[in-house]
C-alpha positions as CSV (number, residue, x, y, z in Angstrom):
1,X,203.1,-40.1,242.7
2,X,205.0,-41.2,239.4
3,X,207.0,-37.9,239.7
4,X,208.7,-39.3,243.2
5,X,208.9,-43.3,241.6
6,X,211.3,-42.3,238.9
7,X,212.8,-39.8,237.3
8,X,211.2,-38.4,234.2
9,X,213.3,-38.7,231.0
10,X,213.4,-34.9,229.3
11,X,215.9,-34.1,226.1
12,X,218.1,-31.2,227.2
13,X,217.8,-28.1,225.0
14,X,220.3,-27.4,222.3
15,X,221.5,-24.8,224.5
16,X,222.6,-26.8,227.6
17,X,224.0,-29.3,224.8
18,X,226.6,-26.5,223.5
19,X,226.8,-24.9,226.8
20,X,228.0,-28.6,228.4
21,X,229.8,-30.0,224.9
22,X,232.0,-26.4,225.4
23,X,232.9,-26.8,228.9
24,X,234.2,-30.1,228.4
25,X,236.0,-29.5,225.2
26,X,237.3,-26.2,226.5
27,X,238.3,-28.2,229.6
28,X,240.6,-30.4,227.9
29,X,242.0,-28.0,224.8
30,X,243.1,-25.1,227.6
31,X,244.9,-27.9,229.6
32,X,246.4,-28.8,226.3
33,X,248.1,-25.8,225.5
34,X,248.5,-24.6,229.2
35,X,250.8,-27.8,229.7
36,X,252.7,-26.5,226.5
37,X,253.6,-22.9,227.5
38,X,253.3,-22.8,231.1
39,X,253.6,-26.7,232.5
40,X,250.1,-25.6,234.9
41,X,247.0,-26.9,232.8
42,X,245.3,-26.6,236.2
43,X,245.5,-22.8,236.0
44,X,243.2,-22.9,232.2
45,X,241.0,-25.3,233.7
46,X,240.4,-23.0,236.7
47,X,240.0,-20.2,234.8
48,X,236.8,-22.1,232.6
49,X,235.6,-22.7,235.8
50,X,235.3,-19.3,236.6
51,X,234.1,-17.8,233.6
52,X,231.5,-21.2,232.7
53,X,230.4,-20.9,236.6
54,X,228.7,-18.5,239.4
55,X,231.6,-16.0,239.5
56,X,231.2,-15.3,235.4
57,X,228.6,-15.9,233.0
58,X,226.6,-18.6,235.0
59,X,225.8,-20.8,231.9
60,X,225.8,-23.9,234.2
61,X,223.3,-24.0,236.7
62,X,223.5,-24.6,240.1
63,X,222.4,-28.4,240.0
64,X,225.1,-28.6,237.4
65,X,227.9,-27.2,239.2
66,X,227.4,-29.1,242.1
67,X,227.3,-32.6,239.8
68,X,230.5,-31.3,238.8
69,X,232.1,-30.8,242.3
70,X,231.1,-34.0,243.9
71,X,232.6,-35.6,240.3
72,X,235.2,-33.8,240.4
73,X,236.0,-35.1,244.2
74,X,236.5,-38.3,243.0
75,X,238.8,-36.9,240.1
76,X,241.2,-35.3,243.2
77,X,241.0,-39.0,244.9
78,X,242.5,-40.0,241.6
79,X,244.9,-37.7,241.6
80,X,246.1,-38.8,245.0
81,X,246.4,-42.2,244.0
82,X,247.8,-41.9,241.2
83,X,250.7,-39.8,242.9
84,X,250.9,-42.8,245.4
85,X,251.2,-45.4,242.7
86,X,254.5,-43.1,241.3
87,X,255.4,-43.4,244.8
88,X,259.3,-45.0,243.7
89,X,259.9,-46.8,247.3
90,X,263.7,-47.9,246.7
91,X,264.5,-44.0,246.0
92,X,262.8,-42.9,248.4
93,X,264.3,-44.8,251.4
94,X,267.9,-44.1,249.9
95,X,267.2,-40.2,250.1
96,X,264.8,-39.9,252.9
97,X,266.7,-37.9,255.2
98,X,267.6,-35.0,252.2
99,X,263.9,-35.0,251.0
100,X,262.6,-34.7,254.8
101,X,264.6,-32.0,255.4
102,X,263.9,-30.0,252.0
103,X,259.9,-31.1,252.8
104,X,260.3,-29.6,256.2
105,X,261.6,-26.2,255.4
106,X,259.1,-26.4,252.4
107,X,256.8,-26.6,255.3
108,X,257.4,-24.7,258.4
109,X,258.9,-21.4,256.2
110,X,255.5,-21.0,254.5
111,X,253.5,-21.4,258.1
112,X,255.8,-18.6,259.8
113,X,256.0,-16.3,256.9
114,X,252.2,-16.5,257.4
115,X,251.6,-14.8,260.9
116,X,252.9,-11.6,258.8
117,X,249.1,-11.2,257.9
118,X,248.6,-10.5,261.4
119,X,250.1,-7.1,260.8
120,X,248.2,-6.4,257.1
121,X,244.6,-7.7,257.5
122,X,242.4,-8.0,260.9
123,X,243.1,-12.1,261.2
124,X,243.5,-14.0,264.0
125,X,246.3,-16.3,264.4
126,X,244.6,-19.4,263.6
127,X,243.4,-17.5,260.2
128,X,247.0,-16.9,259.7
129,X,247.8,-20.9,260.2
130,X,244.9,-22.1,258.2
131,X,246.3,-19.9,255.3
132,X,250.3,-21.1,255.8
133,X,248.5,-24.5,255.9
134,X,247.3,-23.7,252.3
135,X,250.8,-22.6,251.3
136,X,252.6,-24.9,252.6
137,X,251.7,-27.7,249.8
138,X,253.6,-28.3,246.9
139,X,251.6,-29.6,243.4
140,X,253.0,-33.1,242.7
141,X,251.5,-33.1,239.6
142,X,253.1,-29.7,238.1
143,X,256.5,-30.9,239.6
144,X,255.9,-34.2,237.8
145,X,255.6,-32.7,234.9
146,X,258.1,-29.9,235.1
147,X,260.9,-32.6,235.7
148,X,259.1,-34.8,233.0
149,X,259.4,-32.0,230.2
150,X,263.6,-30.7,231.2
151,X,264.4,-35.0,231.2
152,X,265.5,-34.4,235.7
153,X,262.9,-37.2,236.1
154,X,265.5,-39.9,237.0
155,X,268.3,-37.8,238.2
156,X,269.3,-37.5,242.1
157,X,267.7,-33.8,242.1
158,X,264.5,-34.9,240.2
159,X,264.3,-37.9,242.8
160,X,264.7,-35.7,245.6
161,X,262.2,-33.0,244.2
162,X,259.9,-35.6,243.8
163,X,260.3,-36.9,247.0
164,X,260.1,-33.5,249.4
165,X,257.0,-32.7,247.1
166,X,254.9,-36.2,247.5
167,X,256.0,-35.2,251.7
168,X,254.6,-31.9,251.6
169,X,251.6,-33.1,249.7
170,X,251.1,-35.8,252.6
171,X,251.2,-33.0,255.0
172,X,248.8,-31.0,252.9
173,X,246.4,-33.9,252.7
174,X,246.4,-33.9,256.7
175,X,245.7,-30.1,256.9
176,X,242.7,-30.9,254.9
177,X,241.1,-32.6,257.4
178,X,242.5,-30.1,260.7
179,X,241.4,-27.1,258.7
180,X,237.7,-28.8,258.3
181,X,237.8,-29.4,261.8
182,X,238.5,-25.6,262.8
183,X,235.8,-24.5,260.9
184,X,232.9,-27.2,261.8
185,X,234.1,-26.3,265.9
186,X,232.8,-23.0,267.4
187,X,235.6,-23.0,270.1
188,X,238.8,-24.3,270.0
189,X,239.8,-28.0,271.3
190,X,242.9,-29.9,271.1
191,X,240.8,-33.1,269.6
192,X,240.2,-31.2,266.7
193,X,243.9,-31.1,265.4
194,X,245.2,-34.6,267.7
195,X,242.9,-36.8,266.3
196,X,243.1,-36.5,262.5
197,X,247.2,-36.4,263.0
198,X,246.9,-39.1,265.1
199,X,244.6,-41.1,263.3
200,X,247.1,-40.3,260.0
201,X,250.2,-41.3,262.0
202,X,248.1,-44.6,262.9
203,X,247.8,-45.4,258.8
204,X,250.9,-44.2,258.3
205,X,252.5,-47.2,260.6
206,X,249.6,-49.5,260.8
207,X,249.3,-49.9,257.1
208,X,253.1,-50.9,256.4
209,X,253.0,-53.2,259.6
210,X,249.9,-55.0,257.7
211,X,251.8,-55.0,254.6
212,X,254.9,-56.7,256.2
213,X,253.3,-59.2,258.5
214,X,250.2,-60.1,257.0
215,X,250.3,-59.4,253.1
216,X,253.5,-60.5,252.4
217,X,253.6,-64.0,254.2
218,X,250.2,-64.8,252.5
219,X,251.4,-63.5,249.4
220,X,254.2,-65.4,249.5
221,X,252.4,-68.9,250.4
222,X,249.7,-68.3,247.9
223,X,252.6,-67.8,244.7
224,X,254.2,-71.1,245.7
225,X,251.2,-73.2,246.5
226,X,250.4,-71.5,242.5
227,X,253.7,-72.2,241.1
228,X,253.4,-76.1,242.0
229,X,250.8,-76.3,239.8
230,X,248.1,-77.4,243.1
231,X,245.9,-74.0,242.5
232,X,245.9,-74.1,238.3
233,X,242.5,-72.4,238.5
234,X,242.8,-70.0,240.7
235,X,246.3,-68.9,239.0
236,X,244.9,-68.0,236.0
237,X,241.5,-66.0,237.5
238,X,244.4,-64.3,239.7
239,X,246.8,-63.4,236.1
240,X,243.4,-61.7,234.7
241,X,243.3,-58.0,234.6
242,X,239.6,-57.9,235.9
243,X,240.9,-59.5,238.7
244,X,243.5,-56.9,240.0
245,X,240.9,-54.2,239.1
246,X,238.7,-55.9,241.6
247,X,242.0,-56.0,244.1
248,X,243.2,-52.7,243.6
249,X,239.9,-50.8,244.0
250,X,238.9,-52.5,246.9
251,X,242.3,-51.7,248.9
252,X,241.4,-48.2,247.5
253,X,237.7,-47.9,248.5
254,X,238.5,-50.0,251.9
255,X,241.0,-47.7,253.0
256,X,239.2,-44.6,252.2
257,X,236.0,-45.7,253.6
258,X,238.0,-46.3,257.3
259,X,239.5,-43.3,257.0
260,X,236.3,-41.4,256.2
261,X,235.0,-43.1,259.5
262,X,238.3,-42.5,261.2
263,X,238.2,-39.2,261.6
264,X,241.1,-38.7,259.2
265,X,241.9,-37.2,255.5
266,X,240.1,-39.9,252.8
267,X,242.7,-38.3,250.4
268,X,245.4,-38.9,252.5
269,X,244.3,-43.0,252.6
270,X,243.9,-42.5,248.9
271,X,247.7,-42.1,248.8
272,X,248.6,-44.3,251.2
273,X,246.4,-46.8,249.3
274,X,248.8,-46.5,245.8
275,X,251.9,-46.3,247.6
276,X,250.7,-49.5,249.3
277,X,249.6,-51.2,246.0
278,X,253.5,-50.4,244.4
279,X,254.9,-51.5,247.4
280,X,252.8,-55.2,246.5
281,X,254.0,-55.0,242.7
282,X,257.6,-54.3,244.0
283,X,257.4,-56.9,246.1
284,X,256.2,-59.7,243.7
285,X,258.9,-58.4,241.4
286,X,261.2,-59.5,243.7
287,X,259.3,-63.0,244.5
288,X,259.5,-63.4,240.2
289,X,263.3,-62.5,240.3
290,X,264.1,-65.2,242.3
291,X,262.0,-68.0,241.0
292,X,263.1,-66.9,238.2
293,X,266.7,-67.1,238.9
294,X,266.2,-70.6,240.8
295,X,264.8,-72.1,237.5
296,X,268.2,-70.8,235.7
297,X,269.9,-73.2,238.6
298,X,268.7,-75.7,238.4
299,X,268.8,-78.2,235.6
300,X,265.6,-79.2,233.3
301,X,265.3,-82.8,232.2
302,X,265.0,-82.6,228.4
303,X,261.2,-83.9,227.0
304,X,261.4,-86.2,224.8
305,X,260.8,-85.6,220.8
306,X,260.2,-87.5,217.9
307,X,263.5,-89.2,217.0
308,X,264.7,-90.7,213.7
309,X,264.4,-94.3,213.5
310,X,268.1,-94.2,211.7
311,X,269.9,-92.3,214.8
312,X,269.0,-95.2,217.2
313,X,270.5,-97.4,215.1
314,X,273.7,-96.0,214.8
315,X,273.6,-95.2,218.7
316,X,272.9,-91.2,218.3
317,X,270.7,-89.3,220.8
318,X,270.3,-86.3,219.3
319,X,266.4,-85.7,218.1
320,X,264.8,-84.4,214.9
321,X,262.5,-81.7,215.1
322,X,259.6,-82.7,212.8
323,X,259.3,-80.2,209.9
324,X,255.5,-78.8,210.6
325,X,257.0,-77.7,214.2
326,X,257.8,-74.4,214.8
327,X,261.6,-74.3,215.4
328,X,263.1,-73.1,218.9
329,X,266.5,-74.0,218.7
330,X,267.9,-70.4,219.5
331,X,265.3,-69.8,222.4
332,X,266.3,-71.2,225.9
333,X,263.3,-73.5,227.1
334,X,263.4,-71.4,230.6
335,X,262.6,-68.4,228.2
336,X,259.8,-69.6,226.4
337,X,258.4,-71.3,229.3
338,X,258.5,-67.8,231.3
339,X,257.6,-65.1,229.1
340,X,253.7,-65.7,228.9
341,X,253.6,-66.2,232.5
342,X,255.2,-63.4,233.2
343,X,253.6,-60.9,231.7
344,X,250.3,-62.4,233.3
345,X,251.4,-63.3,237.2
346,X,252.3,-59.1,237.8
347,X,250.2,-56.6,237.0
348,X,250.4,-53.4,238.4
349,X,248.9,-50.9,239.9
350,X,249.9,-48.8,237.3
351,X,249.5,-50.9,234.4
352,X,245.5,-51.1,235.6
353,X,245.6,-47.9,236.5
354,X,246.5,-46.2,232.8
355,X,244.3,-49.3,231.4
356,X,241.0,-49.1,233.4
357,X,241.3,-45.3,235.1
358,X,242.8,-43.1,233.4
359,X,240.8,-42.4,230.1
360,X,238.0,-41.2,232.3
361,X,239.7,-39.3,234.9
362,X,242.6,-37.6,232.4
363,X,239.4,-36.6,230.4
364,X,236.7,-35.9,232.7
365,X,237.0,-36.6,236.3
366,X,240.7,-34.6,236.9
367,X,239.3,-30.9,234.5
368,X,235.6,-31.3,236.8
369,X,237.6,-31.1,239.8
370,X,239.6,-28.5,238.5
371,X,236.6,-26.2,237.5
372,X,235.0,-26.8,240.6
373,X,237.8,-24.7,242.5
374,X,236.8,-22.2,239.6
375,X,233.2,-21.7,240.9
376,X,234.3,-21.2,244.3
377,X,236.5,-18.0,243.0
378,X,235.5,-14.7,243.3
379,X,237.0,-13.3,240.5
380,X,235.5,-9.7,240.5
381,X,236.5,-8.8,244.0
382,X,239.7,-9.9,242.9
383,X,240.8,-7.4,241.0
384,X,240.2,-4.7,244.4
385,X,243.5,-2.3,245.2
386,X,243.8,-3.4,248.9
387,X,243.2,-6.9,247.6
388,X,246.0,-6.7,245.0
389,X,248.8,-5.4,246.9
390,X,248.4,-7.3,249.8
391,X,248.3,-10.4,247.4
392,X,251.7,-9.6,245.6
393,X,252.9,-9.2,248.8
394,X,251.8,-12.2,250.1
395,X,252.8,-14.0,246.8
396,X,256.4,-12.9,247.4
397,X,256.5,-14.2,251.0
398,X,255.1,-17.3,249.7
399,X,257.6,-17.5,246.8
400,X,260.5,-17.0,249.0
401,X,259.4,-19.3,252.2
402,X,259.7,-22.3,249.1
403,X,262.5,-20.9,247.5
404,X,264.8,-21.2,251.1
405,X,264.3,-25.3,250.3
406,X,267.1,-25.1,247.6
407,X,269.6,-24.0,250.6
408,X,269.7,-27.5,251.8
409,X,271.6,-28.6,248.8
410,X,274.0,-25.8,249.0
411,X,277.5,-26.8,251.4
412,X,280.1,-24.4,252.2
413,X,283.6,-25.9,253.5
414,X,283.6,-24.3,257.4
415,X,286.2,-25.4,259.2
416,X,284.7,-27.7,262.2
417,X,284.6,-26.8,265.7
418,X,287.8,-29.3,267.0
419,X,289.7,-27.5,264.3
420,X,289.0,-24.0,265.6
421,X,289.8,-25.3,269.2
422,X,292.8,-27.0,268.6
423,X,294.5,-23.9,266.3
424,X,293.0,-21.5,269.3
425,X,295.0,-23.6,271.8
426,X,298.4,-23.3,269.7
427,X,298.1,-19.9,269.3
428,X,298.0,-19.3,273.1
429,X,300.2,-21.7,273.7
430,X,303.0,-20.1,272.2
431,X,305.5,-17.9,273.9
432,X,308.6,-15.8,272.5
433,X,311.7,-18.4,272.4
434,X,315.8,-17.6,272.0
435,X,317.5,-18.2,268.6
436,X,319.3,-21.5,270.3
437,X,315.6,-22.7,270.8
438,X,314.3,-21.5,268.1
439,X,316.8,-23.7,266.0
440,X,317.2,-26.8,267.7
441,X,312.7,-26.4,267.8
442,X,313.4,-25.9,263.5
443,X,315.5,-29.1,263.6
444,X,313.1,-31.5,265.8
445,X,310.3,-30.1,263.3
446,X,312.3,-31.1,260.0
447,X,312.9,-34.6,261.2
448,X,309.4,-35.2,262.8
449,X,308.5,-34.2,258.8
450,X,310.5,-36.6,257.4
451,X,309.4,-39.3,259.8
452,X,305.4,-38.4,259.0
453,X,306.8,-38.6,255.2
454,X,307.7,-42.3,255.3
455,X,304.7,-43.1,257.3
456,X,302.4,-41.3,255.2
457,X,304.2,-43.5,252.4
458,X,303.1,-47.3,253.9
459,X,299.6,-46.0,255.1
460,X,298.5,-43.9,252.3
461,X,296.2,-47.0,250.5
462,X,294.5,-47.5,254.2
463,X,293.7,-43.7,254.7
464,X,292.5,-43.3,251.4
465,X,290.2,-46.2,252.0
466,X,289.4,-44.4,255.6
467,X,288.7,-41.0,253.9
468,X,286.6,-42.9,250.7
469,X,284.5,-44.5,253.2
470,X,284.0,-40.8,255.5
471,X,283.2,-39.0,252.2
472,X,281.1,-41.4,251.1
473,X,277.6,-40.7,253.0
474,X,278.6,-36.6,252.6
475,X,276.6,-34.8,250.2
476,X,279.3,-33.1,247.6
477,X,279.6,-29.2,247.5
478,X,277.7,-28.4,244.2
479,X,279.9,-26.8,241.4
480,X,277.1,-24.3,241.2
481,X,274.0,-22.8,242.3
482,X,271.5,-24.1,239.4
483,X,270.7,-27.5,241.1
484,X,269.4,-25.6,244.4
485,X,268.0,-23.0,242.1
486,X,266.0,-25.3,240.2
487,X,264.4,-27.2,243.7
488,X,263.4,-24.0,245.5
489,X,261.9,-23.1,242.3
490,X,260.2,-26.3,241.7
491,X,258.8,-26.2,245.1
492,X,256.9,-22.8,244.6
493,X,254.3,-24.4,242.8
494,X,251.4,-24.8,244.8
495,X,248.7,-26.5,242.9
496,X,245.2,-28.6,243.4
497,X,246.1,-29.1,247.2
498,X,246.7,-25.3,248.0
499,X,243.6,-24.5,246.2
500,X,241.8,-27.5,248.2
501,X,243.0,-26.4,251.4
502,X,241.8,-22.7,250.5
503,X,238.3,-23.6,249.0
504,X,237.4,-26.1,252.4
505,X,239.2,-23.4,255.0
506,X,236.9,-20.3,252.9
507,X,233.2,-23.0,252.9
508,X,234.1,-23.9,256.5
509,X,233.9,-20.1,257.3
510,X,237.8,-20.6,258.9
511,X,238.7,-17.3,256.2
512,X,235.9,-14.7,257.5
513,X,233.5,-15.0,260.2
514,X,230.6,-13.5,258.6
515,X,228.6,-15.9,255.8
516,X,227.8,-13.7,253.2
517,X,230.5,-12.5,250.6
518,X,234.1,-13.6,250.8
519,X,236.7,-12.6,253.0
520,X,239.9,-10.7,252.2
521,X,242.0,-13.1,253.5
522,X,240.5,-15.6,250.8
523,X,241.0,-13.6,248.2
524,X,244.7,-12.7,248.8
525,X,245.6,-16.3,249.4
526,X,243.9,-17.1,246.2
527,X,246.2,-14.7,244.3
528,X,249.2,-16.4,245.9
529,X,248.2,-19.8,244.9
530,X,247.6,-18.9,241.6
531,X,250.5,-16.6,240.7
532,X,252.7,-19.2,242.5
533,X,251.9,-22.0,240.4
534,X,252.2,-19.8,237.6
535,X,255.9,-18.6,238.5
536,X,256.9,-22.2,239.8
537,X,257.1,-23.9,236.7
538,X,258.1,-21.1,234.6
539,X,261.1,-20.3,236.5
540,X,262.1,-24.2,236.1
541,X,261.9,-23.9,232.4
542,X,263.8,-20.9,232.5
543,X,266.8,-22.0,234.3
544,X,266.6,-25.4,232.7
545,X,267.0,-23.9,229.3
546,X,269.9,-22.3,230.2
547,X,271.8,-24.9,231.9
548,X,271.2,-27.4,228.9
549,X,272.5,-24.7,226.6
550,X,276.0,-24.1,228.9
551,X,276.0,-27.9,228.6
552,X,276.3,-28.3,224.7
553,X,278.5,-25.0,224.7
554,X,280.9,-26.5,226.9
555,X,280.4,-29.8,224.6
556,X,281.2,-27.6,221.6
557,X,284.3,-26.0,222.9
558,X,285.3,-29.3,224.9
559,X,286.0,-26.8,227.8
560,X,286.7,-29.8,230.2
561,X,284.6,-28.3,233.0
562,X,281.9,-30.1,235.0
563,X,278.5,-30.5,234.3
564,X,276.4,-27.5,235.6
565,X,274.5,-29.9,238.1
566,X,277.5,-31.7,239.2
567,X,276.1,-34.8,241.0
568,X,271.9,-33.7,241.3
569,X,272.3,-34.2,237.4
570,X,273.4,-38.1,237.6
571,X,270.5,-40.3,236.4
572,X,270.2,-42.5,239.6
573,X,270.1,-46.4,239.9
């Protein structure tokens, strides 16, 4: 009876202390140095995974290893909300249409390279979506840090990279949920893939309606009722970090929770969760901007100080500071007024985040989740013949469906279909002519020149304006090929959501019909992920090495030529 009313307290061995004290140590040392040399810590931290859990030396047991997966699930949400809370709004709306069309390619290439399975392995064509679905992601996190380590963080290519990879991600997050749905169904219904895209579309637009109409107007109300001084309490339990913890995780657990019940992706509200926080924290910004700017308008009665007894005699109003006060003469009194507030009225989602989050999740929560994709891994039929050609196979299509994204940067100068009408037209227009003609048709021409001459002369400004406005919302014709090198490589990374996709497609019994062993079709997409992730980031090193050194050899020999990345390398606003 005691045995069911608690939990009886027993001191582990010294060998499950070493055996756990090693796997997190070893967890957070490999990521270390995997970040260094290859910019994919995930890959080490799989790799412990494997060899700590079922598929190597099974030092952790099995009540152990599923601890560490259901941790490790709320690492991934963390992951996904942190990626939301990077989520830069402005930039994103001002290169929407580029990073939508690089995330689309990025996605459809990968899903129709796919049904080429059909032709190597036994699969069915939804086994062949379920694995494109897998390879269509793109890890934010490796591309975050990729762009992070070669300084393209803030550049138009990093934004757009950064952009097209949070998209596919989004995507990714939905196919979680389809893929889970295939599996759990024995037949095939539309409601299984509808509902969580429609219930995902429904965040998607519901969510920023809220944030617009509801959230904002109250905001709004609530920081001017505040900043007249008739809620003093309440301003300051409001400015208190414990307080936007409180706020932040309940808009995270809220929305997670619905979606959960929703029938959607909870990782996928997880996002939309820290995107929606950084849209609040921009937004407040903006409120703090302008009071802060109305203040500089408008004029401050001065407060009254001790005055010298002298200077009102001889009719002077300037006051004396008394000499145990701190002086302020050089600090404007909006300034010193302003700066405690406002480093107490806005803190963000981020600021919490790295304050309150991250210790535990960058330490613990993010390498569980990551050795949990490790157990499910089975690394000795890995290493099989069939399975390792049809994998580098595989591994090529996959590398070249992302590599295709880097074509939407390239433009070539193709002259437009008027054009090609119009000098078609002249040149069966013509017809043979008599030297008389031919002359007088020589003369016309010479004077209709001279007459577009001295036109051209009064309306150049106003067509330069004209053609400066045209050119304006055209994308430039790179210089070279490294800025759509560098994307399509960036994109081949595929990261914590391919491997997500794979593990739930492979438990859901999408991969292989039968439930023992695991199927070939696992096993190659597995090798795809992995070596993908692997060659992703490398590459990017690679090429970014080499256009930073052509940039300070053509700073050495003052060359005069453009920069490499042309415009993708211009830090943007």
């Amino acid at each position: 009876m005691a045995a069911t009313d608690a939990l009886a307290y027993e001191e582990p061995s010294i060998v499950t202390i070493l055996i756990l004290a090693s796997f997190l140590l070893l967890l957070n040392g490999i990521n270390y140095a995997f970040d260094r040399i290859l910019y994919c810590g995930l890959i080490g931290q799989i790799l412990v995974g494997v060899a700590w859990g079922t598929p190597g030396a099974k030092w952790l047991s099995q009540d152990v290893q599923d601890s560490v997966m259901q941790l490790g699930y709320l690492g991934l949400i963390l992951i996904v909300y942190e990626g939301g809370l990077g989520t830069n709004l402005r930039t994103l709306r001002a290169n929407l249409a580029l990073s939508a069309s690089v995330a689309l390619v990025g996605i459809a290439t990968p899903i129709a390279l796919s049904f080429i399975l059909l032709k190597m392995l036994p699969v069915t064509p939804l086994q062949a979506f379920a694995a494109g679905a897998a390879l269509c992601s793109t890890s934010l996190g490796t591309t975050l840090t990729v762009l992070q380590t070669s300084g393209l963080t803030t550049s138009r290519l990093g934004v757009v990279l950064a952009s097209a990879a949070m998209m596919d991600d989004v995507v990714g997050l939905i196919m979680v949920q389809v893929i889970s749905n295939l599996g759990n169904e024995s037949t095939f219904q539309a409601t299984t893939v509808v509902r969580p895209i429609g219930v995902s579309l429904a965040f998607a637009i519901c969510v920023p309606l809220i944030c617009a109409y509801v959230v904002k107007p109250m905001a709004s109300h609530l920081r001017n009722s505040m900043r007249k001084g008739t809620h003093s309490k309440l301003r300051a339990s409001v400015a208190s970090q414990e307080v936007a913890l409180a706020f932040h995780t309940a808009v995270l657990l809220a929305l997670v929770t619905g979606s959960s019940y929703a029938g959607t992706s909870n990782l996928f509200a997880a996002y939309i969760a820290g995107a929606s926080i950084t849209w609040f924290d921009e937004t407040q910004q903006d409120l703090s901007n302008e009071d802060n700017r109305d203040d500089s308008t408008t004029p401050r009665p001065q407060k009254s100080l001790v005055a010298d007894p002298s200077s009102a005699a001889t009719g002077s109003s300037s006051p004396v500071i008394p000499s145990h006060a701190p002086s302020q003469t050089s600090i404007p009194p909006s300034k010193t007024e302003r700066s405690p507030s406002k480093e107490q009225d806005i803190i963000t989602g981020t600021a919490s985040y790295e304050r309150h989050y991250a210790p535990a999740a960058n330490k613990i929560l993010k390498p569980f989740f990551f050795a949990s994709i490790g157990f499910s891994i089975p690394i000795t039929q890995m290493f099989r013949g069939s399975i390792l050609w049809r994998g580098f196979i595989y591994t090529a299509l996959m590398v070249l469906g992302k590599l295709v994204c880097g074509l939407c940067l390239v433009r070539l100068d193709l002259p437009s279909i008027r054009r090609l009408w119009q000098m078609k037209r002249n040149q069966s227009g013509k017809k043979p002519a008599s030297q008389p003609e031919r002359d007088a048709a020589a003369q016309q021409q010479q004077q209709q020149q001279q007459q577009q001459q001295q036109s051209s002369r009064e309306e150049g400004a106003a067509k330069a304006n004209i053609a400066k406005k045209r050119n304006a919302n055209k994308l430039p014709k790179p210089r070279s090929l490294y800025p759509a090198a560098i994307l399509g490589s960036a994109m081949v990374a595929r990261g914590e959501i391919g491997f997500l996709i794979s593990s739930v497609a492979q438990s859901n019994g999408v991969y292989s019909i039968d439930e023992g062993g695991s199927s070939e079709l696992f096993l190659i997409v597995t090798w795809a992920i992995l070596l993908c992730t692997i060659l992703g980031p490398v590459t990017v090193g690679l090429l970014v090495k080499r256009v930073k050194r052509r940039q300070l050899l053509e700073r050495r020999r003052k060359t005069g030529k453009e920069d490499p990345l042309g415009i993708w390398g211009v830090v943007g606003n």
